[in-house]
C-alpha positions as CSV (number, residue, x, y, z in Angstrom):
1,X,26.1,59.5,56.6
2,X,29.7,59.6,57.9
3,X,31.0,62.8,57.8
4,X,35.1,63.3,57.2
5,X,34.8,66.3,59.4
6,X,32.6,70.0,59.3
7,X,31.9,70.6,55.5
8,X,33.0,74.0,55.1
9,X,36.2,73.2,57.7
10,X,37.3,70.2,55.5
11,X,37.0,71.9,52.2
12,X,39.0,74.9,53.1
13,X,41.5,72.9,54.7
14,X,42.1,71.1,51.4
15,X,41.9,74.1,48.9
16,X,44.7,75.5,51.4
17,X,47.0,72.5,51.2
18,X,45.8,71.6,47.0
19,X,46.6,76.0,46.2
20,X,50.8,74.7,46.8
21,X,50.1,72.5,43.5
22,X,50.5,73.3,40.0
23,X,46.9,72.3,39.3
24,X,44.8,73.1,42.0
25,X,41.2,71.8,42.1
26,X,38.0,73.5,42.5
27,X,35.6,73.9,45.4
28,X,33.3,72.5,43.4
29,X,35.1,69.7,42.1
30,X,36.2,69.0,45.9
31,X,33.0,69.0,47.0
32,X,31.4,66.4,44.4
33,X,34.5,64.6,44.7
34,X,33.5,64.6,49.0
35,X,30.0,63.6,48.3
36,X,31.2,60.7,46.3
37,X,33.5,59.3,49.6
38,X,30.5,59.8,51.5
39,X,28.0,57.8,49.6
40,X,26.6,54.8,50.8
41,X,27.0,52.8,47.5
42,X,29.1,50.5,45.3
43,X,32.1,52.7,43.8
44,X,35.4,52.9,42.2
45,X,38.9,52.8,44.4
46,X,39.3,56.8,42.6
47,X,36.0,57.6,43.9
48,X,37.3,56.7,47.4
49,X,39.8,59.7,46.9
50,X,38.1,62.9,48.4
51,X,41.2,64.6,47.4
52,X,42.3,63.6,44.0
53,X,43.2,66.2,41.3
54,X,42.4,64.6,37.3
55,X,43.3,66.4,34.2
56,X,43.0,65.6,31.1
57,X,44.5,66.6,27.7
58,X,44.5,65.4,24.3
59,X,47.3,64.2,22.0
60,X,46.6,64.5,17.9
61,X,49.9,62.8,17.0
62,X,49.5,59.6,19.1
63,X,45.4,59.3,18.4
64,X,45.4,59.5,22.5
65,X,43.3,61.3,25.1
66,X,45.8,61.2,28.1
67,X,44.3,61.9,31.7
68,X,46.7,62.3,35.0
69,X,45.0,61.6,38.3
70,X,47.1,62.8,41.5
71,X,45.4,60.9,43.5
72,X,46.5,63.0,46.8
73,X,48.0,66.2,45.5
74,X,49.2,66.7,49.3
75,X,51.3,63.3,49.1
76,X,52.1,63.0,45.3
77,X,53.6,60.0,45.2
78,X,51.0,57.9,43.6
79,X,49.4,59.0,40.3
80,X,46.8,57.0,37.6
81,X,48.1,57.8,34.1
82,X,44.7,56.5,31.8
83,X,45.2,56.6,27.8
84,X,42.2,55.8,25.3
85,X,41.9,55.7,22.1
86,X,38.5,56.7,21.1
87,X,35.6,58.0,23.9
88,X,33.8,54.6,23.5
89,X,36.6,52.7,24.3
90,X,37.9,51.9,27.7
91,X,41.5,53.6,29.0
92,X,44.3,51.7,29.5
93,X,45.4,52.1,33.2
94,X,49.3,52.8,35.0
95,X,49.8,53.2,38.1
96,X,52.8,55.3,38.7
97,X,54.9,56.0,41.5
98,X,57.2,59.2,41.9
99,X,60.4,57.4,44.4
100,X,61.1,61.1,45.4
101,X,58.2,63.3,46.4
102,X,60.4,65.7,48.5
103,X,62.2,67.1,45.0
104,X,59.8,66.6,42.5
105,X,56.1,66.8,41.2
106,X,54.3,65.4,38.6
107,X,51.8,67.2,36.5
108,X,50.0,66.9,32.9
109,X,51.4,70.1,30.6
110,X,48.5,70.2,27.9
111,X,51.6,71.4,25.4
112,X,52.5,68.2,23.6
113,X,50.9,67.3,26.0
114,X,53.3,65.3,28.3
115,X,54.3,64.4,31.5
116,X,56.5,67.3,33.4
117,X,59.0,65.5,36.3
118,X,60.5,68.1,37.9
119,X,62.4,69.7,35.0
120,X,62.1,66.8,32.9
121,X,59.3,66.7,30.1
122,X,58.6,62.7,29.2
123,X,55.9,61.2,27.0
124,X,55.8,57.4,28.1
125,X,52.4,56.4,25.8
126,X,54.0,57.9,22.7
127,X,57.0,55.8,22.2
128,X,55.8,52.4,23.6
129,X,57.8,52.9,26.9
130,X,54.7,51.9,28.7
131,X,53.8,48.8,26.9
132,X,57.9,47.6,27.3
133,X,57.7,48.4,31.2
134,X,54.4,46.4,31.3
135,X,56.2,43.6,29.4
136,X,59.3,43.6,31.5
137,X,56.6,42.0,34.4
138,X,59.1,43.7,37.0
139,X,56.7,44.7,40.3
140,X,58.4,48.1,39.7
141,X,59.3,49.0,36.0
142,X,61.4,52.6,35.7
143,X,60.2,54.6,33.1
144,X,60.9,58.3,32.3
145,X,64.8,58.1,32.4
146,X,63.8,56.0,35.7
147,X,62.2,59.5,37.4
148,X,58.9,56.9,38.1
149,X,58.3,53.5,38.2
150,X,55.1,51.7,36.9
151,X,53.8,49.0,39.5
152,X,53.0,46.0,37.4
153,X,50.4,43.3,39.2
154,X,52.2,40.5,40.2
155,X,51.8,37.6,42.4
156,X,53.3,38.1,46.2
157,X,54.8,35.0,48.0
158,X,52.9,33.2,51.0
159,X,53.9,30.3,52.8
160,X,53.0,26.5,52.4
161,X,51.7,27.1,55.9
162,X,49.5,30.2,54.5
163,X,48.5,29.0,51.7
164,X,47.0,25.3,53.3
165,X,45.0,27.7,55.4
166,X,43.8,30.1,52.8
167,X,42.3,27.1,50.5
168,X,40.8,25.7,53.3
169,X,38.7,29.2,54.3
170,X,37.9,29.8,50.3
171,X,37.2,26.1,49.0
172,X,36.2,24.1,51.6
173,X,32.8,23.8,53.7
174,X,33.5,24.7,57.3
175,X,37.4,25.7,56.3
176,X,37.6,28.3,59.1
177,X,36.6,25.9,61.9
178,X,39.3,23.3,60.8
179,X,41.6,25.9,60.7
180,X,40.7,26.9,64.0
181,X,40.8,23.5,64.9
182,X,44.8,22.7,63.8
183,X,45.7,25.9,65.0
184,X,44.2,25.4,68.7
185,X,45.0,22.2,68.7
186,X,48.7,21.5,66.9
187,X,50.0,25.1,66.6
188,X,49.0,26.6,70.2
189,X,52.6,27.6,71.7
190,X,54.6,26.0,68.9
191,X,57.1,29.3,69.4
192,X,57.0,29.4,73.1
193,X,60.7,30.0,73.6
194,X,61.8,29.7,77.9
195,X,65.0,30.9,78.5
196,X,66.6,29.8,81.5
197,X,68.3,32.1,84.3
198,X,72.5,31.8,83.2
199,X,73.5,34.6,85.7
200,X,73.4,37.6,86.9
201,X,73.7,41.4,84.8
202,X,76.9,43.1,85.8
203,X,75.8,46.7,84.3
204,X,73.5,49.0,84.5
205,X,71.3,50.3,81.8
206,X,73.1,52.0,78.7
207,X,71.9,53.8,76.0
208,X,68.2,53.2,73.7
209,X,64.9,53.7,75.7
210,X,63.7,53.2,79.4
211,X,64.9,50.0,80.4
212,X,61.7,47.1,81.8
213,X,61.1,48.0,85.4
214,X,61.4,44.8,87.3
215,X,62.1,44.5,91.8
216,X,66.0,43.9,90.7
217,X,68.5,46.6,92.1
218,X,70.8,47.7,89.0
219,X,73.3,45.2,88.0
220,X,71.1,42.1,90.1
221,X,68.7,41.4,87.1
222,X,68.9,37.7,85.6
223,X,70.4,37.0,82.5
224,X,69.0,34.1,80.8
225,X,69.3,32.1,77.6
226,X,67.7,33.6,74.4
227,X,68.0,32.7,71.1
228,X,67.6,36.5,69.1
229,X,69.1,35.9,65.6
230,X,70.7,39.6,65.3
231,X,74.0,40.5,65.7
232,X,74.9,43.0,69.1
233,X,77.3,45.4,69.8
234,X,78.8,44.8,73.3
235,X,76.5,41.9,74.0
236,X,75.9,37.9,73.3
237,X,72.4,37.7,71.6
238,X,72.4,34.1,73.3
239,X,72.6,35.8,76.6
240,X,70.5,38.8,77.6
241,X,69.8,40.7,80.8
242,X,66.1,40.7,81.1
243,X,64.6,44.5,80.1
244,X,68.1,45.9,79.2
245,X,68.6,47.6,76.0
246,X,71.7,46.5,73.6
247,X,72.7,48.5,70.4
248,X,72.0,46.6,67.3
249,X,75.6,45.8,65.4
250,X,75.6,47.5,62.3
251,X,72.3,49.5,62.6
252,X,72.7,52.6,64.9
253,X,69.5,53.7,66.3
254,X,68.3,50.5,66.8
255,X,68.3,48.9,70.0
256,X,67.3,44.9,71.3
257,X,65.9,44.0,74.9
258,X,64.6,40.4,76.0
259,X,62.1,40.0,78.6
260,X,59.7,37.6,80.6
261,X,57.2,38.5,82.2
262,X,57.2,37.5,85.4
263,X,60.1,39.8,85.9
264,X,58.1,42.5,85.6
265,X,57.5,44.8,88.7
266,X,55.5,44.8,91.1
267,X,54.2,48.3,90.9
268,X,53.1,47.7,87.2
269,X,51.7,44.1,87.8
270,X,49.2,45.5,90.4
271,X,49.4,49.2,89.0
272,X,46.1,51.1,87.3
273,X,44.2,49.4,84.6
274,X,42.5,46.0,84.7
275,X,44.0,42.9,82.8
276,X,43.4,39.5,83.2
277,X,46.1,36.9,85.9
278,X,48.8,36.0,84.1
279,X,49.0,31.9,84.3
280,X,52.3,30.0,84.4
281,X,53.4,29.3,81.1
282,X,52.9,33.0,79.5
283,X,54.7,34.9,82.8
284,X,57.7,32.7,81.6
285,X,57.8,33.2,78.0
286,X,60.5,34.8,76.6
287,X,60.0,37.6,74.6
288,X,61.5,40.9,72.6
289,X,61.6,44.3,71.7
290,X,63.1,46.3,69.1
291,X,63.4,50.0,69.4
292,X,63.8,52.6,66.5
293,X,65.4,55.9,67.3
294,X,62.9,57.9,65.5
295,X,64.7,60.9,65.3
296,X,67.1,59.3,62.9
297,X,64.3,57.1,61.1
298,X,61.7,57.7,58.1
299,X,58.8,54.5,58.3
300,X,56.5,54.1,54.9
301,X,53.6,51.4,54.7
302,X,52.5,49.0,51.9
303,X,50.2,46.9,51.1
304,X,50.4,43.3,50.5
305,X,49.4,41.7,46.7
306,X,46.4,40.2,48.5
307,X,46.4,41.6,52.2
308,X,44.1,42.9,53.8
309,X,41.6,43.1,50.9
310,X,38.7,45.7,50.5
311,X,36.0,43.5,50.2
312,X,33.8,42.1,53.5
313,X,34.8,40.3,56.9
314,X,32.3,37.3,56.9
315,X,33.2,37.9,60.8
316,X,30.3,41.0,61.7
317,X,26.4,40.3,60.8
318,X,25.0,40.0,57.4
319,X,22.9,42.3,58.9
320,X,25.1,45.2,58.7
321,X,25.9,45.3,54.9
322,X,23.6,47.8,53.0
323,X,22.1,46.1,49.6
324,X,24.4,46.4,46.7
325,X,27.8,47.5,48.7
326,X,30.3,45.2,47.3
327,X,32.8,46.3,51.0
328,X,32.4,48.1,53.9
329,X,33.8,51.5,51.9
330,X,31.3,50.4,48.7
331,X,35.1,49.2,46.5
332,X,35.4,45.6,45.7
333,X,38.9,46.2,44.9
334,X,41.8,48.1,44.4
335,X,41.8,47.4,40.5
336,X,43.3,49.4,39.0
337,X,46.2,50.4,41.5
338,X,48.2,47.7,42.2
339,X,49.4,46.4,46.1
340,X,52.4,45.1,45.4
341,X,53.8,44.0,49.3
342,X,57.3,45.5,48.8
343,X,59.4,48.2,48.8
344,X,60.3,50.5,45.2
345,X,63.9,49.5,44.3
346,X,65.3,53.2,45.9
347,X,63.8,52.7,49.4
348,X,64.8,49.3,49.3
349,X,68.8,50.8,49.0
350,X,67.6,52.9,52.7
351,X,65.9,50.2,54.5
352,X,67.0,49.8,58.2
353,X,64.2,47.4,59.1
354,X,60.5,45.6,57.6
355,X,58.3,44.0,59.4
356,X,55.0,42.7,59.0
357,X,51.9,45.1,60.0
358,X,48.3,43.7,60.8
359,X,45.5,41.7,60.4
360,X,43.6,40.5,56.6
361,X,40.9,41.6,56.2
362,X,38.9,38.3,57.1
363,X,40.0,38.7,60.9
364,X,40.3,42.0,60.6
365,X,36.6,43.1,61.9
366,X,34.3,42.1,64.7
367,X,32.2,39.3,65.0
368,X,31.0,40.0,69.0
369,X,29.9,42.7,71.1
370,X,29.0,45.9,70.5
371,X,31.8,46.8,67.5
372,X,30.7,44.6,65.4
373,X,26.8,46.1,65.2
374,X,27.6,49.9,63.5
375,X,29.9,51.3,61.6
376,X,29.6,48.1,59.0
377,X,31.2,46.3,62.1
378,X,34.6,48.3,62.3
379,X,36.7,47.1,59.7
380,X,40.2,48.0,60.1
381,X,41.1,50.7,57.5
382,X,45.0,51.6,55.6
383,X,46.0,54.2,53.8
384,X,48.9,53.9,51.3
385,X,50.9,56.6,50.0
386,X,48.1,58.8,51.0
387,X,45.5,57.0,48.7
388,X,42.5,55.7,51.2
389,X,42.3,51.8,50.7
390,X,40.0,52.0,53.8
391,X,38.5,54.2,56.1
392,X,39.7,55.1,59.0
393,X,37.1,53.9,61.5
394,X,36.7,55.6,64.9
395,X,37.4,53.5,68.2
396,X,40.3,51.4,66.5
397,X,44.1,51.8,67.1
398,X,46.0,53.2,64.2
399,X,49.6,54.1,63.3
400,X,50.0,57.3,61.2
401,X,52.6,59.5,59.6
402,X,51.5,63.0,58.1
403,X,53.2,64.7,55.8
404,X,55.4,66.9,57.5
405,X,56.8,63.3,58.8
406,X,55.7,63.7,61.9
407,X,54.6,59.9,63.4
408,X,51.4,59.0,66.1
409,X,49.9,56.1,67.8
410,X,46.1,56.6,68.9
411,X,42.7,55.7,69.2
412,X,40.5,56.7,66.1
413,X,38.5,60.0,66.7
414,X,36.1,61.2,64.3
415,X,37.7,64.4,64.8
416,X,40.9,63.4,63.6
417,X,39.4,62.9,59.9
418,X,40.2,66.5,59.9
419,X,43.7,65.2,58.8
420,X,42.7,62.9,56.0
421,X,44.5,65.3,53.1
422,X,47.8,65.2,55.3
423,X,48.0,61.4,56.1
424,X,51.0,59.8,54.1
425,X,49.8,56.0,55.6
426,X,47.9,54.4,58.3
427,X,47.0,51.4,59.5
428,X,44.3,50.4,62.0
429,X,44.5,47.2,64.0
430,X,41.8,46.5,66.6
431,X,41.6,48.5,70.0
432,X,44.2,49.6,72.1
433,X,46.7,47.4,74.5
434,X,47.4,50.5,76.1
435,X,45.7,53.7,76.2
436,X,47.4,57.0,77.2
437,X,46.3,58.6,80.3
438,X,45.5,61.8,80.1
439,X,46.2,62.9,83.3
440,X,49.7,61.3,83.2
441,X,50.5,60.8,79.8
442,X,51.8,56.7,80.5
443,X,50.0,54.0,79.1
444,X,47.6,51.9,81.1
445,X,45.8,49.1,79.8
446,X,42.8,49.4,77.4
447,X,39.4,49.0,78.7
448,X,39.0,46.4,75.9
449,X,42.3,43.9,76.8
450,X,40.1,41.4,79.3
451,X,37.5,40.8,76.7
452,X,37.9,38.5,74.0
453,X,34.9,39.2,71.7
454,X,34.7,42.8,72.4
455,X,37.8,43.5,71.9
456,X,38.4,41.0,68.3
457,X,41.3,39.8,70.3
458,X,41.1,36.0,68.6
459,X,43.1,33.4,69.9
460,X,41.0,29.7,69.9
461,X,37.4,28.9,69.8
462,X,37.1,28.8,73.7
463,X,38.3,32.7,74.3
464,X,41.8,30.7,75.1
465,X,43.5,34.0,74.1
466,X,47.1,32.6,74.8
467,X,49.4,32.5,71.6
468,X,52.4,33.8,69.5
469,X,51.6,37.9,69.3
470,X,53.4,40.6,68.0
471,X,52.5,44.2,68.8
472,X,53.8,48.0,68.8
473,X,53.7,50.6,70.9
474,X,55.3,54.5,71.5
475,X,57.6,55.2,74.2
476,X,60.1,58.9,75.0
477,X,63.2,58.6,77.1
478,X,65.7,61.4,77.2
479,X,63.7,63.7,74.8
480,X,63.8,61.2,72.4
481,X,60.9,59.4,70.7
482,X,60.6,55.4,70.2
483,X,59.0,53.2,68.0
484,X,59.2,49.7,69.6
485,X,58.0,46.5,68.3
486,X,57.6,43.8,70.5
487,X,57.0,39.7,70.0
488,X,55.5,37.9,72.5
489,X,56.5,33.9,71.8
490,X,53.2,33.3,73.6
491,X,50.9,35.5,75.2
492,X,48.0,36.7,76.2
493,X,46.5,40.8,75.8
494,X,47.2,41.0,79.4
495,X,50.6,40.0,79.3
496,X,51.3,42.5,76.6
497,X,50.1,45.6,78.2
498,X,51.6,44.7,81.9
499,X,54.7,44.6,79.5
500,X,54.3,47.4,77.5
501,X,53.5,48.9,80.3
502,X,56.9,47.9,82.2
503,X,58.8,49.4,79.4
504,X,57.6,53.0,79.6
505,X,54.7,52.7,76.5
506,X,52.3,55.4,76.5
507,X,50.7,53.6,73.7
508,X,50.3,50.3,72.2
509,X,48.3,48.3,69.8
510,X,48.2,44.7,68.5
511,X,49.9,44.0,65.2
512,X,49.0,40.2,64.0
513,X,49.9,36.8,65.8
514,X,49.7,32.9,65.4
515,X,52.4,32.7,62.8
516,X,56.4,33.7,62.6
517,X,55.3,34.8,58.9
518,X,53.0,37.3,60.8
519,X,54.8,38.3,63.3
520,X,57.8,38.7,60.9
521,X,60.8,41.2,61.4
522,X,64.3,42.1,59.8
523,X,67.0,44.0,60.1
524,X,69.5,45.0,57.7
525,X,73.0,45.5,59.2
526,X,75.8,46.9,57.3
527,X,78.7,45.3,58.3
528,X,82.7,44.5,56.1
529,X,81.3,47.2,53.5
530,X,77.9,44.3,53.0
531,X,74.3,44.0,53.8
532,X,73.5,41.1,56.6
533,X,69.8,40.2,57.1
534,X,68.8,39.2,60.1
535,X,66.0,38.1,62.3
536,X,63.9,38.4,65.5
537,X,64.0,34.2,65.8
538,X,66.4,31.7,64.0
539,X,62.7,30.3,62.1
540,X,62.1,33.8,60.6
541,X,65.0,33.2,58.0
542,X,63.1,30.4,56.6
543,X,61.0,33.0,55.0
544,X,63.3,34.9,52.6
545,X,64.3,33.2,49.5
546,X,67.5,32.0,47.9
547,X,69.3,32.3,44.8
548,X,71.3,30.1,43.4
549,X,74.9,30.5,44.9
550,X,73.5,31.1,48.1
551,X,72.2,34.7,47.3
552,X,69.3,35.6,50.1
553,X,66.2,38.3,48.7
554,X,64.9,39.4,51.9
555,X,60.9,39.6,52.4
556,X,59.6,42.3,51.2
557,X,62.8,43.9,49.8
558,X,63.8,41.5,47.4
559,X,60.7,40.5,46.2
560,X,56.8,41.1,47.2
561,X,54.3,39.6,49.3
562,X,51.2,38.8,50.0
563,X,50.6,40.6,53.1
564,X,51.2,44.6,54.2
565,X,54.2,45.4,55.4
566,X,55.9,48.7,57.4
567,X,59.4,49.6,56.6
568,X,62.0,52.2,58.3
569,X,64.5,53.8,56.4
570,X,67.7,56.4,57.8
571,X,66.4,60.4,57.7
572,X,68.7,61.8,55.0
573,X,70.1,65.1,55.7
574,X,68.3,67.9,54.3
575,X,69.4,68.9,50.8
């Protein structure tokens, strides 16, 4: 049985965090509630919440039993509210979503009974608010004198390109191996982007993280043609001194740098770790990275309408799947929460940046070595809003934010399920590019990056690992802390760490790859008192949708998607 973490440690850990609510649970209650995570068995997404606080309360006007679940009363921003109308009948379901967790709580007060919001009392089932916010078909519908929002199930956008591929796996014999087939064979490189040597860089570094160490003296390092599709202050996005950082116009805190690698030192090219030789046309790929300043960013997580999905991987052995389990974590589905693969309308006013974050669920889990044999063959697990979609499995890189906002990049220990009741979101994509050292605390490459079926790197049918990548990783220059994302127009693991690497990581991971819909970023720049989108690559525009007039809706802000998304939003001052 897998174990969150020492029984009597776990549950007073959570009594200590649930006693700050208004309606704290039981040990008892915790504990049946822990046994039902733990079970090896088909369950429901709220028996998947170890944590989860449910009361319940009846209303004699309305002819309405009304029952509140919190479903992590350490996060409380996503709640179930259930009405029925007689116990043999089955509840209707809401998922709500409280837009401002840091000023306000939402409990059940059995007098009326009704919702209390902060000050605010509000009875949503009682005058047919509910049913009209259902019937508005809006992904978030405000209710409560727009206090919450309900998430209504709706479809999220996917490309043609997506889509062609997704029929194909569901409806068609041997669908994966054509896909693998057009994509080895017609899409392999299709974004390779080589930039061309157009000079020589005057300056030195300026501000934003540790510039890329490369053999250049400062002020001798090549500039070369680059085709970034965002706006710079001080600098020509068509013409970029290789590993030196430019502030984004319009975004403070943000920060661009292009790269190749075959400008990377020496010292790091032949430095600790083992990765694979770089071959010609990778070393001369040209690549980027975005840094966030995340002393003046917040960064939330959400999942897509369909991606990843809860259910099984067809990648590890049938073997592995005890009778009866519908998914690795026993849930078929999320039903009834609802993924919606965008932002809630008030974040979407604070975003600085989305981009896309991992692998579905289908790739997302091993099919070779010695991963895919235990642990139901390592699917990669996400939290949401501190609701657990999927475990978190040990051994797999994951990106977390706790509650008191604090922000890590590791490799999964069972230990650290000690922090389950704190975890706002996470996401786990495969192993590490780069593991910290712990004698040094930089990031040397994962023991994992040379080996294509341990380490579920994918890439083509012959272990041809080469393609378009993105990937993340954690870097600290001057006392401050980084988040950087990087896209790699083709490459291989190897190329990313030496990369990373060059750039002062002491942690990466891979994010998703083969496609500019998955390897998807924006920024949005406020510029002349308006909003201007932009992109990584010119092709990544293509994505977002237009309005008549000429009106864009950005991905995953203007309307939702199919597949999981992060987003980073400026830190407000404290109120």
């Amino acid at each position: 049985m897998r174990r969150i973490a020492g029984k009597q440690g776990w549950l007073a850990a959570v009594l200590m965090l649930s006693a700050a609510t208004a309606q704290a649970q039981t040990p008892e209650t915790l504990q049946a509630q822990r046994e039902a995570y733990d079970a090896v068995r088909a369950k429901s997404i709220l028996e998947l919440q170890p944590f989860r606080n449910t009361v319940t309360s009846t209303d004699a006007e309305a002819g309405l039993e009304i029952t509140l679940v919190d479903l992590n009363p350490n996060v409380g921003e996503w709640y179930l509210l259930q009405t029925r109308a007689a116990p043999d009948k089955a509840p209707a379901n809401y998922h709500l979503e409280n837009p401002d967790p840091d000023s306000q709580r939402v409990v059940l007060d059995g007098d009326g009974p009704a919702l209390m919001i902060g000050g605010t009392r509000c009875r949503p089932w009682a005058d047919a608010a509910l049913d009209k916010a259902r019937a508005t078909k809006l992904a978030y519908a405000p209710i409560c004198d727009g206090k919450l929002y309900l998430r209504n199930k709706v479809s999220g956008a996917r490309t043609t390109l997506e889509a062609t591929a997704e029929f194909l796996r569901d409806n068609v014999w041997g669908g994966e191996t054509i896909v693998r087939f057009v994509r080895d064979n017609f899409f392999r490189d299709s974004q390779l982007e080589t930039g061309e040597v157009v000079g020589r860089a005057s300056g030195g570094p300026g501000a934003g993280p540790a510039p890329m160490l490369t053999n250049f003296e400062l002020g001798e390092r090549p500039v070369i043609s680059t085709l970034l599709d965002m706006a710079l202050k001080g600098g020509d996005p068509k013409r970029m001194a290789v590993g030196l950082w430019y502030p984004a116009e319009g975004v403070p805190g943000v920060f661009a740098s292009a790269f190749q690698p075959r400008y990377v030192a020496d010292a790091v090219m032949q430095g600790p770790g083992q990765v694979n030789r770089l071959d010609g046309i990778e070393s001369r790929a040209t690549g980027y990275m975005i840094a966030f300043d995340m002393a003046q960013f917040d960064i939330g997580y959400a999942v897509g309408t369909d991606h990843p999905a809860l259910g099984w991987s067809s990648r590890p052995p049938a073997s592995i799947r005890p009778r009866g389990m519908p998914g690795p974590d026993g849930v078929r589905n999320a039903a009834p929460l609802v993924m919606l693969g965008m932002v809630n309308p008030e974040t979407a006013d604070k975003a600085v940046a989305t981009f896309t974050a991992g692998f579905k669920r289908q790739h997302g889990a091993f099919r070779y070595g010695d991963m895919a044999g235990f642990n139901y063959g390592h699917h990669y697990g996400f939290i949401e809003k501190g609701v657990i979609l999927s475990k978190l499995w040990p051994g797999l890189s994951t990106l977390y934010e706790l509650t008191d906002g604090s922000l890590h990049m590791k490799t999964w220990q069972e230990d650290d399920n000690a922090l389950l009741p704190r975890i706002r979101f996470a996401r786990q994509n495969g192993v590490p590019i780069l593991e910290t050292d712990p004698e040094t605390g930089m990031g040397i490459p994962g023991d994992r990056v040379t080996k294509w079926g341990p380490g579920n790197w994918s890439g083509s049918a012959k272990a041809e690992l080469r393609t378009l990548r993105a990937g993340a990783c954690m870097a600290r220059a001057g006392g401050t802390r980084y988040l950087i994302y990087g896209y790699f127009s083709t490459a291989t693991p190897s190329a990313m760490a030496r990369t990373f690497q060059a750039y002062g990581c002491d942690y990466a991971m891979l994010l998703d790859m083969n496609a500019l819909e998955h390897t998807y970023l924006a920024v949005y720049a406020r510029m002349g008192g308006k909003v201007h989108v932009e992109h990584l690559v010119p092709g990544m525009a293509l994505i977002e949708k237009k309005m008549r007039g000429g009106t864009i809706l950005p991905r995953f802000i203007g309307f939702t998607d199919n597949r999981d998304l992060f987003y980073l939003t400026r830190k407000e001052p404290p109120k």
